[in-house]
C-alpha positions, -999 to 999 in steps of 0.1 A, spaced: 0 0 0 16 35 -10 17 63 11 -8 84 -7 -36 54 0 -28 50 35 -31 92 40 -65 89 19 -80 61 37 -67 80 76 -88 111 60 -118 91 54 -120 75 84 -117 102 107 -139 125 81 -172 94 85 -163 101 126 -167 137 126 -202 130 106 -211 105 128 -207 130 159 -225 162 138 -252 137 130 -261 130 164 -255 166 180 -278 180 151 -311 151 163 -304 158 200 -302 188 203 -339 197 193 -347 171 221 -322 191 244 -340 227 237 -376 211 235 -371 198 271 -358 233 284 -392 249 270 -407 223 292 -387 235 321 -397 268 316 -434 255 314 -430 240 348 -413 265 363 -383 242 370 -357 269 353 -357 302 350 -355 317 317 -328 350 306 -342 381 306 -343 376 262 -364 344 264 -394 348 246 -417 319 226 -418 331 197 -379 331 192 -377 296 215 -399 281 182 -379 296 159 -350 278 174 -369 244 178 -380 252 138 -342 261 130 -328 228 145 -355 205 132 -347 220 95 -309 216 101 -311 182 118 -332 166 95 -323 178 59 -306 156 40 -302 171 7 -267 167 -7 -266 203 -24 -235 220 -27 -249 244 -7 -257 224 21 -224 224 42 -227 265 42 -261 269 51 -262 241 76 -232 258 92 -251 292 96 -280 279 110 -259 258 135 -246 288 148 -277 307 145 -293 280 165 -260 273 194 -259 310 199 -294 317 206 -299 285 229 -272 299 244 -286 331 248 -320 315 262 -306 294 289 -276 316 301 -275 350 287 -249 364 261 -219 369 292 -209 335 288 -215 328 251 -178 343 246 -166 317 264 -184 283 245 -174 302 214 -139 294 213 -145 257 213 -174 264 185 -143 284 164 -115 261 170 -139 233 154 -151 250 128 -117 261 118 -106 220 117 -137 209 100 -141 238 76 -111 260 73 -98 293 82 -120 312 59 -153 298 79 -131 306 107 -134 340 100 -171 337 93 -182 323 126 -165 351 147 -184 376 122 -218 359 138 -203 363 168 -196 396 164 -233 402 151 -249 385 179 -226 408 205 -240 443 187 -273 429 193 -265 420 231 -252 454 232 -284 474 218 -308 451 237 -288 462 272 -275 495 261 -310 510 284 -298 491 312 -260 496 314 -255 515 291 -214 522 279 -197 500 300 -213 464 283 -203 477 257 -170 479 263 -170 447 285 -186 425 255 -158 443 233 -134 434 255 -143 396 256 -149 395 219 -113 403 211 -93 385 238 -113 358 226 -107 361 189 -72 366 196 -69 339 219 -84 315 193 -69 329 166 -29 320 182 -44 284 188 -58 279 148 -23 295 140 -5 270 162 -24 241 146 -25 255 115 16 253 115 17 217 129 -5 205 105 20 224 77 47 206 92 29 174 94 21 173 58 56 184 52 66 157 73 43 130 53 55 145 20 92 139 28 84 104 42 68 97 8 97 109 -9 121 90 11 102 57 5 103 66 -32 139 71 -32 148 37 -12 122 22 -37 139 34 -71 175 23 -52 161 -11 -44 150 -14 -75 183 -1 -91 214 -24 -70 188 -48 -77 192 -50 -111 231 -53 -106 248 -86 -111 275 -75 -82 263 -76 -46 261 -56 -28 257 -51 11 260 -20 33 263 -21 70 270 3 100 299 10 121 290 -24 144 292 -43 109 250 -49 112 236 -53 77 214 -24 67 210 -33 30 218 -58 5 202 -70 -31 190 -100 -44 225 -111 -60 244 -108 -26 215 -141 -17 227 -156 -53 265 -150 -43 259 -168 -9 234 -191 -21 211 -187 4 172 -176 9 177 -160 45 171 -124 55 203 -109 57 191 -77 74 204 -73 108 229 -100 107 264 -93 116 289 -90 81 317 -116 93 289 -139 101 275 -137 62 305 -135 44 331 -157 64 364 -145 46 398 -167 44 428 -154 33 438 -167 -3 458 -201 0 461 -200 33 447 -228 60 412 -234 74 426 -217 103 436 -181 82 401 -168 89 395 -126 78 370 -102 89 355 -80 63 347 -54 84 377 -49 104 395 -48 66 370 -22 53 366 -3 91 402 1 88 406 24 53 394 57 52 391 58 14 380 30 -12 393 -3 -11 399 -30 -39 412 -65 -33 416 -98 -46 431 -116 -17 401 -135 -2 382 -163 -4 347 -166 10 337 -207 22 308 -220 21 291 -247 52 303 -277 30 337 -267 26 333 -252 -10 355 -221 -17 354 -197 -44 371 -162 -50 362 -126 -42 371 -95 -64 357 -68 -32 357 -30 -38 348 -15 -2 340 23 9 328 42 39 298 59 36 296 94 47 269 119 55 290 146 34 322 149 13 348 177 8 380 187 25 366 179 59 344 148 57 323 137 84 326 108 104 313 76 87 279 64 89 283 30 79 302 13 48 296 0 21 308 -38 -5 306 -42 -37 316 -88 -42 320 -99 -73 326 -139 -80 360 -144 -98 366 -178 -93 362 -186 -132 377 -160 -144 412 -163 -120 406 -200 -133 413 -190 -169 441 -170 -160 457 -194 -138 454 -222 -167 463 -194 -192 497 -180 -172 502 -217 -167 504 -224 -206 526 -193 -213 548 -209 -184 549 -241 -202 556 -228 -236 582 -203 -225 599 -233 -207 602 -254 -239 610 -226 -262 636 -213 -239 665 -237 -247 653 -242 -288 660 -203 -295 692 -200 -268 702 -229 -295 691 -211 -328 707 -175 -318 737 -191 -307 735 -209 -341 730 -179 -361 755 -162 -345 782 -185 -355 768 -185 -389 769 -144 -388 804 -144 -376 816 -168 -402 798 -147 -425 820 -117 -420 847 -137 -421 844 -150 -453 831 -125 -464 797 -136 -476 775 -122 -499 760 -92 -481 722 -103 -489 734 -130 -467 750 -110 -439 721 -88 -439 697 -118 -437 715 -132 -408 710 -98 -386 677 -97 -395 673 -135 -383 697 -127 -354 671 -94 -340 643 -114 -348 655 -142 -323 666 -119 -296 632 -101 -297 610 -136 -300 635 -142 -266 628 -114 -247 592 -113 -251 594 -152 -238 614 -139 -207 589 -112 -206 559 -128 -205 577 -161 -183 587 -133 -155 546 -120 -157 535 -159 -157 554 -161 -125 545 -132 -105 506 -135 -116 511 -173 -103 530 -160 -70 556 -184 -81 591 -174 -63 575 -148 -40 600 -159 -11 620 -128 6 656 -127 7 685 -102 22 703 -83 -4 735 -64 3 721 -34 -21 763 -19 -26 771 -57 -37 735 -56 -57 745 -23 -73 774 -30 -91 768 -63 -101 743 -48 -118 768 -21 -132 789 -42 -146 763 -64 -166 750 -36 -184 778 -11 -186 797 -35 -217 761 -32 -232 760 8 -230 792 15 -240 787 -10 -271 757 15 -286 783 44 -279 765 54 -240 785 56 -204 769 43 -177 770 55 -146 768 44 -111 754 67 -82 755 50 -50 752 76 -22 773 59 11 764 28 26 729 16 19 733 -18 36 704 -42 32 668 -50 22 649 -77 27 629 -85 -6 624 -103 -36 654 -105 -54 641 -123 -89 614 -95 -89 641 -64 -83 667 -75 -108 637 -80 -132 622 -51 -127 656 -30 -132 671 -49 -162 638 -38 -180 642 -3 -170 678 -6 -176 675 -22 -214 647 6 -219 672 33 -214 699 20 -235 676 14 -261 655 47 -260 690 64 -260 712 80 -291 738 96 -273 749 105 -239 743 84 -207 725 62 -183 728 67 -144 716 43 -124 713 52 -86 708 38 -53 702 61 -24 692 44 16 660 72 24 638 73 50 622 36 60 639 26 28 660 25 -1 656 48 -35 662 30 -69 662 50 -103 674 52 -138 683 82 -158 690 85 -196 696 110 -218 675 102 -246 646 113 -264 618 117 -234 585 104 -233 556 129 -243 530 137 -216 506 119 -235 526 88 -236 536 87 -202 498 78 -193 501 49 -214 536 35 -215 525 12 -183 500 -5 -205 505 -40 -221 518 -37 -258 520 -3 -257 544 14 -280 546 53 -289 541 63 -322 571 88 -321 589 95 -349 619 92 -331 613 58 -312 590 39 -343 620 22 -354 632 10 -323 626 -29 -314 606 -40 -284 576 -59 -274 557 -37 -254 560 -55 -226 589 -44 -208 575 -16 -189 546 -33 -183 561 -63 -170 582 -35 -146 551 -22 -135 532 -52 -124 565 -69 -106 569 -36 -86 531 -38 -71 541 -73 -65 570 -60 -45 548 -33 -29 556 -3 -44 550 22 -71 572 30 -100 576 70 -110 580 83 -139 594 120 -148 599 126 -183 604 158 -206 611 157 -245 647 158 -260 657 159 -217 655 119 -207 640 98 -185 637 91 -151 622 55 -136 621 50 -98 607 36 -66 610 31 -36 615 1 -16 606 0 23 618 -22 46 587 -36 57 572 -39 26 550 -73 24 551 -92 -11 519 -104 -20 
């Protein structure tokens, strides 16, 4: 049932009371007035100084006609209204006198105004105000000024006593219907959002700062497979949360990972488990909800999940990373063979000074191989770290790191016409981390620099900073476009400089980089500016967590 029915069928039922009481006011009181003439017969009452039979049978007349007419004329409500007065008033008059009619008519007003309006309101203190001028010429010979003055006096403290109280209503019921409006606009809006998560295939749950579900849709029952009210339930309880390969034991609570962000959350990590033991994968994007935003939020009001199944699809990429592993494994030692082999062939070549169609051909062969082997290292190093294969932590002297490093590449540099150089500021000491993962991530910066460089030099430095240690590389060469430098992260990328087209690579270096360094825990910077170099670096902290 809407709101607007529920308000409609409230009006009409306290609309057939209010008739029900005016329908049995109007047939007794011609009983009521009858009986006092009878009174007044006997000598039981004694009348007011204005009683006379002629108007007592007007009023019996006047009642009858009111009580009894059942005409349903547009008219009807107005004219019974007038004669109701007409009739109170002078029963009024009859038994008590006008002094205390003043006092009756404030009840008489303050129902008229909530059957009727204010504008009848208005009209019932007018008849008021006609039957005190008449009080006031039919005593005027007897008192002359001062009733006058005192029937004045009780008319307005009356009207404006009556008139504060209508006001006074008059605003509740504003606010009231405000009130009703606002509920019926709420209800509308948690109706359309209902309707709208919904209709999402994610699920969706939001709960409050004690983790009590407030609000869920119909896919967060389909996710859970389960037909239960959730509402009210505690989160942990509903989605029981176990760490990624861990043991039955490596239980996680939801809300103590969500209560414990300020911003939005996104993780991969967990596995919700079913009563019978059946596990599948969570992609969970997590936020707080707040009652406002800007520079100074407010506290939060509760939280909000967004669950999405990924069991199939981390399925399909485990079998797929698995493949590449497979195929870069057998491949591995056929090409070592084949550009060993046509490097042999290449150097006899030269030697004997071979056709140059055949020289040529050989290099061609000979880059061809090198770059079919470095995408297969690529794409072997991003099999592993999206498997979490070789994740384990070692310590690494980072001086002994260093120039190891330095002297791999520094016969490579100086072979394409570049220095190297080596910027290690004092003792750096050691870092416990990943070593596959670092020395992959730097050899791909490292190769990118030597091969993005004409002329000049590439630095590479290591600098111990605060909580951790500083790794970079600097070239000299042509400088990545602002444009680029959103995109150069990306798988396959490759810019479509002028300057760089030319220049073999797989479009996968960078992106291999940036995924091993999120592995590793950290970010990797970039600072570029055209015809000025490069600059790659990160930062490495000592309690960073692989994972």
């Amino acid at each position: 049932m809407s709101g607007q029915s529920v308000e409609s069928e409230a009006s009409t039922t306290y609309n057939r009371k209010v008739n029900t009481i005016m329908f049995w006011v109007a047939r007794t009181t011609p009983l009521l007035v009858g009986g006092y003439a009878v009174f007044v017969l006997l000598g039981v009452v004694k009348p007011s100084q204005l009683f006379s039979w002629q108007a007592l049978i007007l009023v019996l007349v006047a009642i009858t006609i009111v009580a009894f007419n059942q005409r349903n004329t547009f008219y009807q409500p107005l004219s019974q209204q007038f004669a109701f007065y007409i009739v109170a008033l002078t029963t009024i008059v009859f038994v008590m006198g006008f002094e205390l009619v003043v006092l009756t008519w404030g009840v008489l007003s303050v129902a008229t105004y909530l059957n009727y309006g204010m504008k009848r309101y208005y009209q019932s203190y007018l008849i008021l105000l006609l039957f005190a001028l008449i009080d006031i010429a039919l005593q005027w010979p007897l008192y002359g000024i001062y009733h006058m003055y005192f029937d004045v006096m009780v008319f307005a403290f009356t009207f404006w006593g009556t008139t504060i109280l209508v006001k006074i209503v008059e605003a509740q019921t504003l606010d009231h219907e405000r009130l009703i409006k606002t509920r019926r606009r709420e209800s509308l809006q948690y109706s359309r959002m209902q309707a709208l998560i919904n209709g999402l295939s994610d699920a969706i749950i939001s709960f409050d700062n004690k983790g009590v579900i407030k609000l869920y849709n119909s896919a967060t029952l389909n996710l859970l497979d389960t037909n239960k009210s959730l509402t009210g339930q505690n989160i942990d309880d509903v989605v029981r949360l176990y760490n990624k390969g861990a043991g039955k034991k490596a239980r996680a609570s939801l809300f103590q990972l969500v209560s414990s962000e300020n911003k939005q959350l996104e993780t991969e990590d967990f596995m919700h488990r079913f009563d019978d033991g059946e596990e599948i994968r969570l992609n969970i994007v997590s936020a707080p909800i707040r009652n406002s935003y800007g520079k100074n939020s407010a506290t939060k009001e509760g939280y909000i999940s967004i669950l999405r199944d990924i069991t199939k699809v981390k399925s399909l990429e485990e079998e797929r990373d698995e493949f590449i592993s497979v195929i870069s494994h057998e491949l591995r030692t056929p090409i070592t063979i084949t550009e060993g082999t046509v490097s042999n062939m290449m150097v006899m070549a030269q030697r004997d000074k071979a056709d140059e169609a055949i020289v040529k051909g050989l290099g061609e062969a000979h880059d061809q191989i090198v770059y079919l082997a470095k995408m297969i290292n690529d794409l072997s190093a991003l099999s592993r770290a999206e498997r979490g294969i070789g994740l384990e932590k070692e310590e690494i002297n980072i001086d002994e790191f260093a120039h190891n490093l330095y002297r791999q590449y520094s016969v490579q540099a100086k072979s394409t016409g570049l220095s190297m150089d080596l910027d290690v500021s004092g003792k750096i000491g050691e870092i416990y981390t990943n070593k596959l993962y670092l020395e992959e991530i730097l050899q791909n910066l490292i190769t990118n620099a030597i091969k993005y460089t004409s002329k000049g030099s590439v630095t590479l430095k290591f600098k111990r900073v605060d909580g951790g240690v500083l790794f970079s590389v600097t070239d000299t060469g042509h400088g990545i476009s602002k444009s680029d430098q959103k995109r150069v992260f990306q798988k396959f990328y490759r810019s479509e400089d002028y300057r760089t087209r030319e220049t073999g690579g797989t479009g996968l270096g960078l992106y291999v980089a940036g995924k091993l360094s999120n592995k590793l825990g950290t970010r990797i910077k970039l600072e570029s500016r055209l015809n000025h170099g490069s600059t790659f670096s990160f930062v490495l902290r000592d309690q960073d967590v692989i994972g």
